[in-house]
N, C-alpha and C positions, 0 to 999 in steps of 0.2 A: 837769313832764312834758308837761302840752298838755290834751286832753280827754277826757271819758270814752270817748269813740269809739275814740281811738287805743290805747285800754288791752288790751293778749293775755291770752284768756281765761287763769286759774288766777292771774291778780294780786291785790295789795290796793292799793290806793290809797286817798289821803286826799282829801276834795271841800274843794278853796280857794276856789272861788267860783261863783255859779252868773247865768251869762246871759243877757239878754232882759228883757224889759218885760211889767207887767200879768199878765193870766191867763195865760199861759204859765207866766211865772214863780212864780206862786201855787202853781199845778197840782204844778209840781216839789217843791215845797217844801210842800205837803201829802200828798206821796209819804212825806216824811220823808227827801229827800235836800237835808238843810242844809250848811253848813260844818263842819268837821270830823267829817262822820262818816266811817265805813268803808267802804269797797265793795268788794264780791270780783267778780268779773268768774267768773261760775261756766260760760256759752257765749253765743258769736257764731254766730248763722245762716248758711250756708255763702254767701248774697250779703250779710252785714253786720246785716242787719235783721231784725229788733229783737237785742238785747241782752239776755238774761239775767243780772242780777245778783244778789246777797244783801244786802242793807242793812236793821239794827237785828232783824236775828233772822227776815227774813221773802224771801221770792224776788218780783221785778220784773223786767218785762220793759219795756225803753222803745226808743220807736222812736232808730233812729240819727241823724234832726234834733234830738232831745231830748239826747241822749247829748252832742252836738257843744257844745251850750250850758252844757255841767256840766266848769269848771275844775281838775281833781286833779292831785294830787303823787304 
């Protein structure tokens, strides 16, 4: 499908792979968004940013450079 950026809010999508080098990528993946979890896309900010989602039971909001680095199906 592309990245979590491009995902319309009320989706679920699956995370294939996630982007970037070092603590960046740490950061995300101590979020708990790994490879095959879940994510629901629950709202988009009316300019993009940040992103609300639900992932392993809990709401996150990540900016949309972050978003753009997280590969889903």
């Amino acid at each position: 499908m592309g990245t979590l950026k491009q995902v319309k809010c009320g989706e679920t999508v699956t995370v294939l792979k996630i982007n970037g080098n070092g603590a960046v990528r740490r950061r995300i993946m101590d979020m708990g968004i790994t490879k095959g979890a879940e994510v629901f896309v629950r709202k988009v900010a009316p300019f993009g940013d940040p992103v609300e989602i639900t992932i392993r039971g809990y709401e996150l909001s990540l900016r949309k450079a972050d978003a753009e680095m997280i590969e889903v199906n």
